[in-house]
N, C-alpha and C positions, 0 to 999 in steps of 0.2 A: 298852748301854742297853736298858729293858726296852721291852716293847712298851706301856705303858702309857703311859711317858715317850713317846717319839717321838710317841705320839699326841696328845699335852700340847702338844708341841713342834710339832706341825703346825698344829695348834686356835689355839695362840698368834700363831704368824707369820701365819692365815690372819683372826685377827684385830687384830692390828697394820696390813695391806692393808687391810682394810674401813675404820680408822680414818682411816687417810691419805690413802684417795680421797676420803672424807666433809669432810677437813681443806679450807679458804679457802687458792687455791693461793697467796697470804701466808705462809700459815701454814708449810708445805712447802717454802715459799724459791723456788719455782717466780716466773714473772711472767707474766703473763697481759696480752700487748698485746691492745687493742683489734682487730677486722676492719679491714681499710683501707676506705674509704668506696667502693661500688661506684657508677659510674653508665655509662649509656648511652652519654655523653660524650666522644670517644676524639680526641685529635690523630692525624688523617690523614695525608696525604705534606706534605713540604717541601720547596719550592724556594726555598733560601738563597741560592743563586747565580741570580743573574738570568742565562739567557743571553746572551752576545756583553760586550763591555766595558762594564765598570761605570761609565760615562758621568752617573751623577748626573740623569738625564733622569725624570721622570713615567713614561716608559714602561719605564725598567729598572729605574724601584723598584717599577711595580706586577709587572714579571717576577718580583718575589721574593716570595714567600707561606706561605702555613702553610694546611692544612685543617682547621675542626675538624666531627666527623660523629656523628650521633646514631643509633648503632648499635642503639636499641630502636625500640619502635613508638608509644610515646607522644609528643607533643610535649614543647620542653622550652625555657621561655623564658634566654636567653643573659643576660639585661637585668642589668648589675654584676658579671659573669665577667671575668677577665680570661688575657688570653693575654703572656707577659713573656717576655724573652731573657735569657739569665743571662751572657752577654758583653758587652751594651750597658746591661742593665737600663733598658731601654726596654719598657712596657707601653702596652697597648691595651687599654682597657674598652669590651666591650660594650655599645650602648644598646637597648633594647626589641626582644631580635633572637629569633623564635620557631621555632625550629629543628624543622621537622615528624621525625617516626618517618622511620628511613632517609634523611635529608638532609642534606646536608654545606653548608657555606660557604666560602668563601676566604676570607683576610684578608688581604687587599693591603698596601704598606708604604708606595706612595704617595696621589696623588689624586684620587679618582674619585668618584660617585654609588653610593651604597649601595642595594642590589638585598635580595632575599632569598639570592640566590645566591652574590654578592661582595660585602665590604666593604672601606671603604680608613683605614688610620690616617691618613691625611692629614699623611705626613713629607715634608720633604725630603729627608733621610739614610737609609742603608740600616739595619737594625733586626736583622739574623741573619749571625753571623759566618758567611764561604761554608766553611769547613774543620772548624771544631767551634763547637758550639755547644748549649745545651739551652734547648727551647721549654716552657714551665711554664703549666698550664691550671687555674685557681682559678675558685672556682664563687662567688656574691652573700655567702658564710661565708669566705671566704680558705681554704677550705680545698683541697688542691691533688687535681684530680679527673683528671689524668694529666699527666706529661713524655714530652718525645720528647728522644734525643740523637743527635747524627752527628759523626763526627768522632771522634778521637782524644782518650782524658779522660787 
């Protein structure tokens, strides 16, 4: 091949590249998901297992909890979030809860007085299987703004 070709030849392929990044990644066959939604919003620790015997008692459903913690520095109102189990499908919506920068909440499973600190779904039954189980946090859009899982999937 002479040198004139090759040069033809490189000119070409170096323009077929410019074509194809320039191309709608459609077009290229490529797909192009979306970013996942970032937020501040993060499920904290869980305790699924209330300590000592699962007794059914007020005080060994509020021993079972979930944190969720607003790991920026802005506030961020909770108010139609929801926090759900995917073994019970049993959900707790948030009402008008303003979760300052750097502040966490608990979510209790029994029934108590709602703090800015603690709140309680106001169950009789427990809400988090103690062996596996995933915690699903959706924000006022249903869209899902973090999981937590333990246990064996």
């Amino acid at each position: 091949m002479s040198r004139s070709a090759r040069l033809a030849a490189v000119a070409l392929g170096s323009a077929a590249l410019t074509v194809t990044a320039a191309l709608p990644a459609a077009a290229t066959g490529a797909h192009h998901l979306p970013a996942p939604h970032r937020s501040p919003i993060v499920i904290g620790a869980v305790q699924a297992d209330s300590p000592g015997r699962d007794d059914g008692s007020n005080r060994s459903l509020n021993a079972e909890w979930v944190t969720v913690k607003n790991t920026g520095l802005r506030p961020v109102n909770l108010k139609n979030w929801t926090l759900t189990s995917k073994s019970t499908h049993k959900t707790y919506r948030f009402h008008s809860l303003r979760l300052n920068g750097r502040q966490e909440v608990r979510v209790h499973t029994g029934h108590g007085r709602d703090t800015w600190r603690d709140v309680y779904q106001d169950r009789r039954t427990y809400v988090w299987d103690n062996r596996r189980d995933t915690a699903t946090l959706r924000n006022d859009h249903h869209r899902i703004i973090d999981t937590k899982h333990w246990g064996r999937h």
